[in-house]
C-alpha positions as CSV (number, residue, x, y, z in Angstrom):
1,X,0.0,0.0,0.0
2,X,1.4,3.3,-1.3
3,X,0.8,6.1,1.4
4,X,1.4,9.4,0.0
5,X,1.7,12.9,1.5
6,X,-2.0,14.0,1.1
7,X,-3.1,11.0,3.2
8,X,-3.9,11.9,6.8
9,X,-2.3,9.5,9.5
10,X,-4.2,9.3,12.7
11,X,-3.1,8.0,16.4
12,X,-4.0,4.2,16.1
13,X,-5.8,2.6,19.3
14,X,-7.2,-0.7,20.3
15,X,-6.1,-3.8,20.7
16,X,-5.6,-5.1,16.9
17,X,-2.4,-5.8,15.4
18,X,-0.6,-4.4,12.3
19,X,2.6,-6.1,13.1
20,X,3.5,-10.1,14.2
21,X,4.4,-8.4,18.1
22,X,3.2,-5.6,20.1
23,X,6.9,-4.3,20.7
24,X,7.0,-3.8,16.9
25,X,3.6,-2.3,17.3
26,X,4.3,0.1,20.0
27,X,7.2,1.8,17.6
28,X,4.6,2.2,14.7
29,X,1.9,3.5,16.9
30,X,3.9,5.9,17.9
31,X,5.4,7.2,14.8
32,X,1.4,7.2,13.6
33,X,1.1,9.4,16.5
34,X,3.9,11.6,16.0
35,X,1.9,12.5,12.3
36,X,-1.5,13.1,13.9
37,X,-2.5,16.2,12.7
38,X,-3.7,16.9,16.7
39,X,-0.2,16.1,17.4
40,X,2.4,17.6,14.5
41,X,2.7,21.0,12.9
42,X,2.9,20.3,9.4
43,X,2.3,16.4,9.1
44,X,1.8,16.9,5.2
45,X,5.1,17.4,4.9
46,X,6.1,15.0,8.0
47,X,7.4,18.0,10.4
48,X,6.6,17.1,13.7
49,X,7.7,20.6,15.6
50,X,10.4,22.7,15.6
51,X,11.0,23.9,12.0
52,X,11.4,20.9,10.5
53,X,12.1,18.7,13.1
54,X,10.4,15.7,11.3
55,X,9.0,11.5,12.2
56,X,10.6,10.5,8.6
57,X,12.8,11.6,5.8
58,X,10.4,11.2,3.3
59,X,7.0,10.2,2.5
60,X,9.1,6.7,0.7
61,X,10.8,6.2,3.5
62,X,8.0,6.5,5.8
63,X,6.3,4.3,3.9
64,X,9.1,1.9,4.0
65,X,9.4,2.1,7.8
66,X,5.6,1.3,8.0
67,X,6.0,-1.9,6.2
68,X,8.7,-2.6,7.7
69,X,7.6,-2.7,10.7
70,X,5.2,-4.7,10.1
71,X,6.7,-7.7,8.8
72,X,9.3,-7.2,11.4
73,X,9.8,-10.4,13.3
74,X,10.0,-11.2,17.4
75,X,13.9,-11.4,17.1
76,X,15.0,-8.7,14.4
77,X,16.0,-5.3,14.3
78,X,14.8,-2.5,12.3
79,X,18.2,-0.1,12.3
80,X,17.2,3.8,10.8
81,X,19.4,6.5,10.2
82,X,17.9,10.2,10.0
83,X,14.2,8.9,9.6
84,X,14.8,6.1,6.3
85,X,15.2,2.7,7.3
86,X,18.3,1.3,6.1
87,X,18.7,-2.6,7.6
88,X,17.1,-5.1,9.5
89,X,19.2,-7.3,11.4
90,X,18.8,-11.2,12.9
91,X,19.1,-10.5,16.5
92,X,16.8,-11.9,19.5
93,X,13.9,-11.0,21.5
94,X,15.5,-9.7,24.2
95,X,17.2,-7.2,21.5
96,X,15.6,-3.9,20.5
97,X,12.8,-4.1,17.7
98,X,14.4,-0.5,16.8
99,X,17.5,1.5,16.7
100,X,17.7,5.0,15.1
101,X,19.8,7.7,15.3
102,X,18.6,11.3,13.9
103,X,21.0,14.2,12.3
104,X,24.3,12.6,13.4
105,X,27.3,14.7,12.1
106,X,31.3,14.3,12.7
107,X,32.0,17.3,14.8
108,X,34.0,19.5,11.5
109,X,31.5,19.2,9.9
110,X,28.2,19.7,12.2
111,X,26.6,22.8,10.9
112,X,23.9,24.2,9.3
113,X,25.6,24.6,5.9
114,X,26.6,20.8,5.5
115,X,23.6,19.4,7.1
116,X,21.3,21.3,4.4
117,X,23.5,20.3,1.4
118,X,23.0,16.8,2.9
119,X,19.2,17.5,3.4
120,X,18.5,18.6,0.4
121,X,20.4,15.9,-1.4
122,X,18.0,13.4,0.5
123,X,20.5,11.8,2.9
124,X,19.5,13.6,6.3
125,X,16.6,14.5,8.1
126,X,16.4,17.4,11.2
127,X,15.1,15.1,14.4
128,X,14.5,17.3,16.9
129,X,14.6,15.3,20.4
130,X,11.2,13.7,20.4
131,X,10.3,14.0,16.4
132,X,12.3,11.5,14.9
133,X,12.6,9.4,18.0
134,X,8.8,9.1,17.7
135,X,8.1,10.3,21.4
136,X,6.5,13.6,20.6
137,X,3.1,14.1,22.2
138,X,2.1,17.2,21.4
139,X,2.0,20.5,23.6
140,X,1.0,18.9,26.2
141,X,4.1,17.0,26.7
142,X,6.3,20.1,27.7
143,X,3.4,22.0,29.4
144,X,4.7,20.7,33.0
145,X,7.9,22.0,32.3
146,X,7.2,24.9,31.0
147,X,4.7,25.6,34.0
148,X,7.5,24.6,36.6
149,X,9.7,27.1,34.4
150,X,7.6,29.9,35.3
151,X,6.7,28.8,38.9
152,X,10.6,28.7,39.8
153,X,10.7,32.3,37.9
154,X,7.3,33.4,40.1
155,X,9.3,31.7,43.6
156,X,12.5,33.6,42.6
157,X,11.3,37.2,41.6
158,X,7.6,37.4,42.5
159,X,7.3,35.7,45.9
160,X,5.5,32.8,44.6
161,X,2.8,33.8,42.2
162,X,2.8,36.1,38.4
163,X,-0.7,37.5,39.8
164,X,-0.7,41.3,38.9
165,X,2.7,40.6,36.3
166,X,3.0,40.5,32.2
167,X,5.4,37.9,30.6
168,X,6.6,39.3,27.3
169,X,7.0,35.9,24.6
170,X,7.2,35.1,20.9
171,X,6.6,31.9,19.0
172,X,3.5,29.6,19.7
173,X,4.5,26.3,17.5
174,X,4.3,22.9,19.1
175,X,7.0,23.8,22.2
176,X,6.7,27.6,22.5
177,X,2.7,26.9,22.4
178,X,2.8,25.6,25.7
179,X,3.8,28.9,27.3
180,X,0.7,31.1,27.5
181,X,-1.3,28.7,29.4
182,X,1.7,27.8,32.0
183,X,1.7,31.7,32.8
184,X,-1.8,31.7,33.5
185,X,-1.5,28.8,35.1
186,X,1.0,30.3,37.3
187,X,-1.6,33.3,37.5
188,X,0.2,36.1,35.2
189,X,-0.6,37.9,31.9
190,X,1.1,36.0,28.8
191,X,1.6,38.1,25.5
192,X,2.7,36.1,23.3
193,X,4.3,37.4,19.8
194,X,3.2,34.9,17.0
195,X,3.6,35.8,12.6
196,X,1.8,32.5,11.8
197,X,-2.1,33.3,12.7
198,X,-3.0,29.5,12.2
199,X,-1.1,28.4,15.0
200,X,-2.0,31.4,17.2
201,X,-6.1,29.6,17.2
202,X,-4.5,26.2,17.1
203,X,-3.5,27.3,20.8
204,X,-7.0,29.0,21.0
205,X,-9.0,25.9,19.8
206,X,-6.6,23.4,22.5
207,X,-7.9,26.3,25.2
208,X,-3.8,26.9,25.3
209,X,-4.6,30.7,24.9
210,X,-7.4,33.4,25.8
211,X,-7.4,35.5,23.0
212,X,-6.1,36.6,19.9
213,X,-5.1,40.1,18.2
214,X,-3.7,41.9,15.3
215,X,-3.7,44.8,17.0
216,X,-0.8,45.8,19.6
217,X,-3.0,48.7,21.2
218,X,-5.5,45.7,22.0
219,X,-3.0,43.9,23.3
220,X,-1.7,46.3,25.4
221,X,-5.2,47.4,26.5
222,X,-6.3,43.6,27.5
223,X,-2.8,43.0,29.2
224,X,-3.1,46.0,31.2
225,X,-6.6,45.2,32.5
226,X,-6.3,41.8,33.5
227,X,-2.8,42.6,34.9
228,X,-4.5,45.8,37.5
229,X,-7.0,43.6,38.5
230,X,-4.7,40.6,39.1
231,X,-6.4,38.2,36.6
232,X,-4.9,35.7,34.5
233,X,-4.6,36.0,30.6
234,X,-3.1,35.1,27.5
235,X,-3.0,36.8,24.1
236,X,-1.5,36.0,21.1
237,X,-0.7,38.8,19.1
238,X,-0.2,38.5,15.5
239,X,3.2,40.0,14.4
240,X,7.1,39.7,14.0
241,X,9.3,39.9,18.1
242,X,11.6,41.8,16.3
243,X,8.9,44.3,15.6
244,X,6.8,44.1,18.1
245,X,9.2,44.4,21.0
246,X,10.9,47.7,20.1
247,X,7.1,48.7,19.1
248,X,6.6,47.7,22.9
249,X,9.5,49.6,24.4
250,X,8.9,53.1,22.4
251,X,5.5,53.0,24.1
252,X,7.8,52.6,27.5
253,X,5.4,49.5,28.4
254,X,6.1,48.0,31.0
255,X,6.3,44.2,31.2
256,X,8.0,42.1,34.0
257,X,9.4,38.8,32.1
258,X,11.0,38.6,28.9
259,X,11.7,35.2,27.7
260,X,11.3,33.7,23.6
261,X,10.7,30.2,21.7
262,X,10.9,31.0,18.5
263,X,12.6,27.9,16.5
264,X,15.8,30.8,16.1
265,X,18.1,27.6,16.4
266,X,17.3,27.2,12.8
267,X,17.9,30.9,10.9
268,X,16.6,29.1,7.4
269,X,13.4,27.4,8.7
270,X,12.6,28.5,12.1
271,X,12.6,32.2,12.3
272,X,10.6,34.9,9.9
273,X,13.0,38.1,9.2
274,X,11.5,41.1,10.0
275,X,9.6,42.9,6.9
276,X,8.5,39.6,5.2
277,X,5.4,38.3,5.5
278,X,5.1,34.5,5.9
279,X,4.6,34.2,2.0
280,X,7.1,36.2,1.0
281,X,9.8,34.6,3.2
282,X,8.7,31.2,1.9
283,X,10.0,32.7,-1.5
284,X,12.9,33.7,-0.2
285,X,14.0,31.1,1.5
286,X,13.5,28.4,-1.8
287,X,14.9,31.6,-4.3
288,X,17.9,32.3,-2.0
289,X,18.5,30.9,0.9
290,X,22.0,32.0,2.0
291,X,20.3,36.1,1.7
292,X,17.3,34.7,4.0
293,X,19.8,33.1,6.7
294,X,21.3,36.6,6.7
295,X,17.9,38.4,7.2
296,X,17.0,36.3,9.9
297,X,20.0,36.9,11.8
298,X,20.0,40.2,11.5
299,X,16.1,39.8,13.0
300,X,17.2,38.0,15.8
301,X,20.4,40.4,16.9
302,X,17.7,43.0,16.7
303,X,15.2,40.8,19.0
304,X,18.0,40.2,21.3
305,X,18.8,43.8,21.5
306,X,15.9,44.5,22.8
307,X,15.4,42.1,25.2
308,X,18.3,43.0,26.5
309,X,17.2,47.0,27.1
310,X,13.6,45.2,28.3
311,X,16.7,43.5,30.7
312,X,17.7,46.8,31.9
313,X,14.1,48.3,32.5
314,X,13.9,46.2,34.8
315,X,12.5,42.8,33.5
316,X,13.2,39.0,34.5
317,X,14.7,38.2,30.5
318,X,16.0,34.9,30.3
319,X,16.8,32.4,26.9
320,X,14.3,29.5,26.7
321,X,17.3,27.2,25.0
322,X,16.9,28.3,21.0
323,X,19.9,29.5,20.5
324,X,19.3,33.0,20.0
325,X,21.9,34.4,22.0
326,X,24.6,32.6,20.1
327,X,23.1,33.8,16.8
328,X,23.0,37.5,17.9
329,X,26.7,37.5,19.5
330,X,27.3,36.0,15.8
331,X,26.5,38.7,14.3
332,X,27.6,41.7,16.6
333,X,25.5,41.7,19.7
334,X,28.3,41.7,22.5
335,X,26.1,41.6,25.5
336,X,23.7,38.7,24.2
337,X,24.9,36.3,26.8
338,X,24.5,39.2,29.5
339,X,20.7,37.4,30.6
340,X,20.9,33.6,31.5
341,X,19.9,30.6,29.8
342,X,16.5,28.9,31.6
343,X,18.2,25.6,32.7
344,X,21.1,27.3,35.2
345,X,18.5,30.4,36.3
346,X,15.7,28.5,36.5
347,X,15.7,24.4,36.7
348,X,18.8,23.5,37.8
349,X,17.4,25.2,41.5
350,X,14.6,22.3,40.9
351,X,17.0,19.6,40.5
352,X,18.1,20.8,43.3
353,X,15.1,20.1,45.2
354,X,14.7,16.8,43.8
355,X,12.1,18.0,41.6
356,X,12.5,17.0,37.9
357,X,10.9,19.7,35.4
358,X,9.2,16.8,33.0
359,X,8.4,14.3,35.5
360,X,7.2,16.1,38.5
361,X,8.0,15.9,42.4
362,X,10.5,13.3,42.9
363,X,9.1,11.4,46.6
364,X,11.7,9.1,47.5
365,X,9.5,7.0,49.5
366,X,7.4,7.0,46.5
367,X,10.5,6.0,43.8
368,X,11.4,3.5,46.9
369,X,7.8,1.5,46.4
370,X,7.8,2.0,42.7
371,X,11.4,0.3,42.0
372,X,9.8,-2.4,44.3
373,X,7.2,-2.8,42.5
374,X,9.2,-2.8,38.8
375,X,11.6,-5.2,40.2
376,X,8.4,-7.8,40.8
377,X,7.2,-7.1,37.2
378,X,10.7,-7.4,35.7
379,X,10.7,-11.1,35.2
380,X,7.8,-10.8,32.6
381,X,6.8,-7.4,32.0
382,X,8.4,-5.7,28.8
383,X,9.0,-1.8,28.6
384,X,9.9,0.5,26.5
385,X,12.7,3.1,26.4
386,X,14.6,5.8,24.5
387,X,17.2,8.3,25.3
388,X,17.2,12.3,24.2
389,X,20.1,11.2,21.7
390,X,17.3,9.2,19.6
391,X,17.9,6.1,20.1
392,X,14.6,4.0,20.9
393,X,14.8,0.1,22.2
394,X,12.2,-2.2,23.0
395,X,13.6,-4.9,25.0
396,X,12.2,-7.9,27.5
397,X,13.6,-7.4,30.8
């Protein structure tokens, strides 16, 4: 069966098999549910999130992993490198079902220039951590995180709570879109800066985010409001950070937390430079893509630059781990490291308190009974695994 790219792939459920084993199963499930369209940004063109962090290199290749999968015996091994499926091996049960490995470079040559001569050539994919390792979940999977983010920022600066404060944000795709609601949750005001309206009312439809706004005096008007009378809110406002922040600090607004997820790790795909509009950076970036990588970077030394005077207002501004310091400083910005990355300012403190940001409150008496009860299981129960580098086993203990 040929599946091609205008076919929609939905999460499978139930308890019948497409493949001769359910550890075989359990990977193709979840690469189905990596494409849901409830679950992935673009599944037509097999992005998962984060630019083009994608499930599969190709639609051939997906289809190859598919059946693959499904003829896949009890004692082989499917081996995939960046998303196409390249061996399968005689091993044994107790060996994985699958081994893959996503965006792999030697160190010379790991960078954006020689993994997009290899992409576009066909011989590499972009795997984010959870896309090509077919563990993505959707929003909802870094929404804990996110929220203990913003509670350890609330704890540090705002004795426990965002009541009566505005965080300042940009980009709303499948990780960023988890922020507005984790403010509120947290009890704040969320603006949130998005260019792509579509995924601005994806949020709104998942109840993510409040409201939504072209219009920055709006905006401004709403954020105020619910922030004097210590509501919680979140808007997403239709427009470019780059923009929309210096727009923000000529009207000397005040805001109290400056953070951004905008996929800037990638200057080709991930980030729209400041004077296109989303069609007219799409024709950039296919007519001439070394003049769009410059545009972008200029966008984002310029969206640094002004968090950085939003920094010395007064505002809590801290990197949410996209790189967009480094890109700055790149290209001139010598104070761009001057506000912290999230992980030392604000989780490593919840390590510290034996609290893990995507697992919750770590209760030793609680991890003491549950490793009791694992080790009763162990002798027949089989579990599944997989590590951030993309590797994913399936294995009888």
């Amino acid at each position: 069966m040929k599946i091609e790219s205008s076919k929609e792939i939905r999460a499978k459920k139930g308890l019948e098999l497409e493949c001769k084993g359910w550890e075989q199963e359990a990977a193709l499930r979840m690469l189905y549910n990596n494409l849901d369209p409830e679950v992935a940004e673009k599944p037509e063109d097999l992005v998962v999130y984060g630019g083009i962090g994608k499930a599969a290199r190709n639609w051939e290749s997906f289809e190859a992993i598919v059946n693959t999968l499904r003829r896949l015996e009890n004692d082989e091994t499917l081996l995939i490198q960046s998303g196409k499926p390249v061996a399968v091996f005689k091993t044994h049960i107790a060996a994985p079902r699958v081994l893959l490995s996503n965006s792999v470079l030697v160190p010379k040559w790991a960078n954006w220039e020689h993994f997009h001569e290899l992409d576009q050539k066909g011989l590499m994919m972009y795997g984010q951590m959870t896309a090509g390792s077919w563990i993505y979940i959707g929003t909802q999977g870094i929404l804990q995180g996110t929220y203990e983010t913003f509670a350890e920022v609330a704890r540090q600066h705002f004795s426990g709570s965002l009541r009566n404060t505005i965080t300042l944000t940009a980009g709303l795709g499948g990780m960023g879109g988890a922020q507005p609601l984790a403010v509120t949750m947290n009890g704040g005001v969320c603006i949130a800066v998005e260019i792509d309206p579509n995924r601005i009312q994806k949020r709104i439809d998942t109840r993510y985010c409040d409201k939504m706004t072209e219009s920055l005096e709006e905006a401004i008007t709403w954020a105020t409001d619910a922030r004097n009378k210590g509501e919680a809110l979140s808007i997403g406002l239709i427009g470019n950070a780059a923009e929309v922040h210096y727009d923000l600090l000529q009207r000397n607004f005040k805001v109290d937390i400056v953070t951004d997820q905008t996929s800037a790790h990638d200057p080709l795909n991930g980030y729209i430079p400041v004077g296109y509009t989303l069609e007219e950076a799409e024709k950039l970036r296919k007519e001439n893509p070394q003049e769009y990588i410059k545009q972008s970077s200029f966008s984002m030394t310029k969206h640094v630059a002004a968090m950085l005077e939003f920094q010395r207002k007064g505002a809590v501004t801290f990197d949410y781990g996209n790189n967009i310091r480094q890109v700055a400083k790149d290209h001139g910005e010598e104070h761009a490291f001057d506000f912290p990355g999230f992980v030392p300012a604000f989780i490593r403190p919840l390590f510290a308190k034996e609290r893990d940001h995507s697992a919750g409150l770590h209760c030793p008496e609680i991890l003491r009974t549950f490793t009791v009860q694992i080790d009763s299981l162990r002798s027949y129960s089989r579990t599944m695994s997989h590590c951030s580098a993309g590797l994913i086993w399936l294995s009888k203990k």
